[in-house]
C-alpha positions in Angstrom: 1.7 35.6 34.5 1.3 32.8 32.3 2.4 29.0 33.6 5.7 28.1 31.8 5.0 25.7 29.1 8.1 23.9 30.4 6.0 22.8 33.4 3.6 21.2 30.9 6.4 19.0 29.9 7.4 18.1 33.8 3.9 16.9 34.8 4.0 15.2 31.5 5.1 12.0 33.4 1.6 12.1 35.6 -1.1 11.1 32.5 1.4 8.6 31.2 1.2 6.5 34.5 -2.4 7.0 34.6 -3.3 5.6 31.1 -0.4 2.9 31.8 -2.0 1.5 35.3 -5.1 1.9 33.3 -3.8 -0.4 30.8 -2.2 -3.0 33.3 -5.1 -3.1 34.9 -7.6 -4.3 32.2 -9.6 -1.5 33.2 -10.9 -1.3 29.6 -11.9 -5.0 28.3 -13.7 -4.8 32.4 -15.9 -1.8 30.7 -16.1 -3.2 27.7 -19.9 -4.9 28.1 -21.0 -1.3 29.6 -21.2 1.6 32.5 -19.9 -0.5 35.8 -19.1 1.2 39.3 -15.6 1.5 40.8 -17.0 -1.5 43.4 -18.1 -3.5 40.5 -14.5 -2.6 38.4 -12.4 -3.3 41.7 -13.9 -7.2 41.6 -13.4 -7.5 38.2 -9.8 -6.2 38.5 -8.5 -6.9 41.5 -8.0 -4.1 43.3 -8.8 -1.1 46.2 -12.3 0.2 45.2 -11.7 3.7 46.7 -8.1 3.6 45.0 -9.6 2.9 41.7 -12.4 5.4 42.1 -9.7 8.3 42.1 -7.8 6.6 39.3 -11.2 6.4 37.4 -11.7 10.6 38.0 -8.4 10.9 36.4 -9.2 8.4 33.7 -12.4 11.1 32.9 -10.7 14.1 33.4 -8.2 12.5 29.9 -11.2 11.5 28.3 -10.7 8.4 28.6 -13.4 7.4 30.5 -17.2 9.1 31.0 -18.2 9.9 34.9 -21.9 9.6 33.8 -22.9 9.4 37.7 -21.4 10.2 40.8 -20.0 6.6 41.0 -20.8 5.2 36.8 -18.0 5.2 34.6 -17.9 4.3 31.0 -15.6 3.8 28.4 -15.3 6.5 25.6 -14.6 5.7 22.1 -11.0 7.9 22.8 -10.2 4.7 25.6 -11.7 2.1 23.7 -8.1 1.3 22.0 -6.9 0.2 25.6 -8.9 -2.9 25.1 -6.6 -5.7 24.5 -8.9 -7.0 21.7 -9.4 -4.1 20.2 -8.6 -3.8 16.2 -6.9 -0.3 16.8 -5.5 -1.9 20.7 -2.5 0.1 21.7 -2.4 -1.6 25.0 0.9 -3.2 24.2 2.7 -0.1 23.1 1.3 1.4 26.1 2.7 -1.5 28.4 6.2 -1.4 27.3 6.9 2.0 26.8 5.4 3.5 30.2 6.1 0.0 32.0 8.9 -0.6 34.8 12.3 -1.0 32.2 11.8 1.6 30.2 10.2 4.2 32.7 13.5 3.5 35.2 15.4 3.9 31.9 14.4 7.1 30.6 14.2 8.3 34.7 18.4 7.9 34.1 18.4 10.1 31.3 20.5 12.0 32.4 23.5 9.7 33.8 23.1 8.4 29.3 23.5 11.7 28.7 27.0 11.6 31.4 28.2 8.6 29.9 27.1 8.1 26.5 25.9 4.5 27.5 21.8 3.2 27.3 20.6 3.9 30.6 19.0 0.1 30.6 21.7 -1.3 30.1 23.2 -0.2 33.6 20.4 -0.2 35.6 19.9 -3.5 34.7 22.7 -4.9 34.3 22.3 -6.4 30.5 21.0 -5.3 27.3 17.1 -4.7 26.5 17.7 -7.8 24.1 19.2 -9.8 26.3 16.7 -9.0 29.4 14.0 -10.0 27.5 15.4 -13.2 26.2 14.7 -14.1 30.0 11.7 -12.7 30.6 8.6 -13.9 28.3 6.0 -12.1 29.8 7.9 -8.4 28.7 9.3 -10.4 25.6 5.5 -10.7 24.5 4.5 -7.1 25.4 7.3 -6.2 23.4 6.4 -8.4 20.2 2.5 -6.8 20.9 3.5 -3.5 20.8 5.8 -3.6 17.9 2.7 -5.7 15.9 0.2 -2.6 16.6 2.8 -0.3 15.6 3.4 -1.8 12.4 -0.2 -2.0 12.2 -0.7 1.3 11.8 2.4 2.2 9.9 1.8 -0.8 7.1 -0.9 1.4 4.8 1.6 4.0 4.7 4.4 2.5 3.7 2.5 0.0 1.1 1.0 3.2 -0.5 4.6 4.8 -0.6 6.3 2.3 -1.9 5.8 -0.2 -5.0 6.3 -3.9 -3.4 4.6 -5.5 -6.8 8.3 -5.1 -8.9 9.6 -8.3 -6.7 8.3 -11.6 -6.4 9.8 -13.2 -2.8 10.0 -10.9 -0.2 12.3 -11.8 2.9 10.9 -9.2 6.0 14.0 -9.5 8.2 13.0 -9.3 12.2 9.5 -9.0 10.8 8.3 -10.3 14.5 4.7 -11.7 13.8 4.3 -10.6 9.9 2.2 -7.8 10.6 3.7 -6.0 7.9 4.7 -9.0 5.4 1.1 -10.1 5.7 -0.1 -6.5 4.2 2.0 -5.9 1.5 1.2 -10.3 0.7 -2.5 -9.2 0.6 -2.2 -6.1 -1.0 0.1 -7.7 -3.9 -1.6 -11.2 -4.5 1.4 -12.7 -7.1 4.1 -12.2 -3.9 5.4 -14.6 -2.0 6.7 -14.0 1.4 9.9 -15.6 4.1 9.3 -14.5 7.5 12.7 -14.1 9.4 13.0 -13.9 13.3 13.8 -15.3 16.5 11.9 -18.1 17.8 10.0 -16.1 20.2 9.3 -13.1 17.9 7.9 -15.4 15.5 5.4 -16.8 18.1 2.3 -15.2 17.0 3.2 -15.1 13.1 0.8 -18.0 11.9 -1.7 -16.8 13.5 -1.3 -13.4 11.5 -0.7 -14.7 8.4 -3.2 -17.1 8.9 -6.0 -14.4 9.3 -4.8 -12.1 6.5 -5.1 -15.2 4.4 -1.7 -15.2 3.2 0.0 -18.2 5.5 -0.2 -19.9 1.7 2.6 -17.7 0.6 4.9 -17.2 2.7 7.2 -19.5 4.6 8.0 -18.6 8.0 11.8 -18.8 9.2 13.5 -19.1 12.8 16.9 -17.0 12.7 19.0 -14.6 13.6 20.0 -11.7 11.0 23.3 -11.5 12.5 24.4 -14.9 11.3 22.6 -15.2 8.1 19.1 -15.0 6.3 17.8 -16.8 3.6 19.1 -16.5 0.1 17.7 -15.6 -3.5 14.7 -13.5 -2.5 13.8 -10.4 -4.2 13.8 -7.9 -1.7 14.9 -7.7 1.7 13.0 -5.6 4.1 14.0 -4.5 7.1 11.3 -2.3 9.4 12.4 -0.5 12.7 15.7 -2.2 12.9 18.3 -1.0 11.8 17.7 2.1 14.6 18.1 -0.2 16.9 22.3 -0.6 16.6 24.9 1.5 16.7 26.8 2.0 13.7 29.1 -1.1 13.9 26.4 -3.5 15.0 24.1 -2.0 12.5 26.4 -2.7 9.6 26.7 -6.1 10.5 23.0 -6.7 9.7 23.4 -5.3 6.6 26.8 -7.1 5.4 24.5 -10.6 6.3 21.8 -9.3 4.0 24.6 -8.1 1.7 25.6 -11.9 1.3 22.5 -13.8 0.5 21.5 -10.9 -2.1 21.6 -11.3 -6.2 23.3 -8.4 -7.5 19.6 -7.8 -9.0 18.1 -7.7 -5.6 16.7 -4.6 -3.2 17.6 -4.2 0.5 14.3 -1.9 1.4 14.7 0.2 5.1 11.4 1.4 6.6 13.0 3.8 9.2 12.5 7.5 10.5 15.0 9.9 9.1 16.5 12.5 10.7 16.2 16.1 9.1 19.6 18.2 9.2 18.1 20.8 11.4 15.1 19.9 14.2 11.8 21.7 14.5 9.0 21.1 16.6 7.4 19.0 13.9 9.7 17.1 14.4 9.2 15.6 17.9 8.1 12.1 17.0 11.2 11.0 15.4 13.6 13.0 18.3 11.8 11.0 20.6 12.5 7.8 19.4 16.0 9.0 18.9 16.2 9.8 22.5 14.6 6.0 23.5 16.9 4.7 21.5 19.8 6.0 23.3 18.2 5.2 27.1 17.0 1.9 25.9 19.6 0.1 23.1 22.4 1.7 21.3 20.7 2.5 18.7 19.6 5.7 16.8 17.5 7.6 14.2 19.7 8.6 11.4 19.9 11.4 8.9 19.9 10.5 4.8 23.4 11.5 4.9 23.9 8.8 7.7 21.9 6.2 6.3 24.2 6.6 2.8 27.1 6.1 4.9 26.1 3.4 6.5 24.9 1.5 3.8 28.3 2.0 1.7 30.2 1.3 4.4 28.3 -2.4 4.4 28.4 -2.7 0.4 25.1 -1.1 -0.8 24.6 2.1 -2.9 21.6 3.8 -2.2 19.0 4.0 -5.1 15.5 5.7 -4.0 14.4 7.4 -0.9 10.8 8.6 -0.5 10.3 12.3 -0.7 8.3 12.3 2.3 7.1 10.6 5.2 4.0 8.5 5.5 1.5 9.1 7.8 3.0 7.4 10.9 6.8 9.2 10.2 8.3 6.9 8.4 10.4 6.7 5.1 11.2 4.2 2.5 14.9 3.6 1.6 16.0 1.8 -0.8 19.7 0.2 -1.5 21.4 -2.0 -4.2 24.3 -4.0 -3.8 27.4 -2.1 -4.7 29.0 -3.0 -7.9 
């Protein structure tokens, strides 16, 4: 009799706390020089040697690491993105999605599911955003993850969409300006505002320093919910507008709504929703899903993202055909006459 492919999904939760201890634990930059032996790893990391050999088995039974003797481990190229220098890291993403929050959040999926409120939210007793505004170290996981993210979506979306028909660019929660910085390099007569908290906006000169672009564009503390700069060309908003419910959402957009020209472009790099769900579809049900556990937020369908932008004062003009490679679509809104 053949397993149940459901059970593949239960145990699901076991490789995903193996590749995240891995990941808290530095275990990859401590291989990063070579071969070492659990002894050798458990003084360079701080922990149980025996404890870390059995975690190290598991590590090579994923791939992630190479048994090459009875007690030798190496990194594989498949693990080498767990390095936290890595030009592909996805340590961060790794951190905050399988780390202590969100794992005790999705863990209450079903009591969401009960209630119709984020499962954070009451086993925490405040809001993801809020939480983090207290806490620095997950505040800077967060802003990591969401860089490498974008850092793989940005080719995508620049080759989707044509960024060269405006002149300013305002990215809106554009964190440390991963994004802004690529579509700066990849059209050289842009300039660029970088809008964000304080504390999302740490690592931005550093980012646009290093993609050679800090020259153009000016980098702005603030909060989209009370205002953003006026008189740019386009205002871009990536991975944000998922993150409210409907009413909270078209608050965000009724701020952007005031400082636009009627000439200007509100541009929304989101996942949409298809009408009906296949399994091809699992990446963008998924983040739908972490939305709900997590904020009160949620991936929307193009009917839904029409609505909601009339309902803030924007007619929708363009929306990519397809996806890009990392799931994401381009939507594009003018201001209603």
């Amino acid at each position: 009799m053949t397993r149940p492919r459901l059970l593949d999904f239960a145990y699901g939760y076991m490789p995903a706390q193996i590749v995240y201890a891995a990941a808290e634990l530095r275990l990859a930059d401590a291989l990063a020089e070579g071969p070492r032996t659990s002894a050798e790893l458990a003084e360079k990391t701080g922990t149980h040697a025996p404890s870390l050999y059995r975690l190290l088995r598991a590590l090579a039974s994923m791939g992630v690491v190479a048994q090459r003797e009875a007690d030798l481990f190496e990194l594989t190229s498949e693990g080498e993105p767990l390095r936290s220098d890595h030009p592909a890291s996805v340590r961060g993403l790794i951190r905050l999605f399988c780390g202590p929050e969100v794992w005790r959040s999705w863990g209450d999926l079903a009591g969401t599911v009960r209630s119709g409120e984020p499962a954070w939210d009451r086993l925490i007793g405040m809001s993801s955003f809020e939480f983090m505004a207290g806490h620095e170290e997950l505040a800077e996981t967060f802003n990591r993850a969401m860089a490498e993210h974008t850092r793989e979506a940005a080719p995508g979306v620049i080759e989707a969409y044509d960024f060269g028909r405006f002149g300013t660019i305002a990215d809106l929660g554009g964190g440390d300006g991963t994004l802004l910085a690529a579509i700066l390099r990849a059209v050289p007569d842009a300039r660029g505002v970088l809008v964000d908290l304080p504390a999302g906006l740490a690592g931005a000169g550093r980012t646009l320093a290093e993609a050679g672009v800090a020259g153009r564009c000016e980098v702005v503390p603030g909060d989209f919910f009370e205002s953003v700069p006026d008189g740019a060309d386009a205002y871009l908003l990536k991975s944000v507008i998922h993150d409210w419910n409907d009413e909270r959402a078209a608050a965000v957009l009724r701020t952007c709504r005031k400082a636009m020209r009627p000439d200007a472009r509100l541009i929304l790099v989101e996942f949409v929703m298809p009408p009906v769900i296949g399994p091809e579809n699992a990446g963008n049900i998924m983040s739908d899903v972490n939305m709900m556990v997590v904020v009160d937020g949620r991936e929307r369908t193009e009917r839904e993202f029409r609505d909601l932008l009339e309902s803030a004062g924007f007619r929708l003009t363009f929306i990519t055909a397809a996806p890009t490679s990392s799931g994401y679509r381009v939507i594009e809104a003018a201001p209603a006459d």
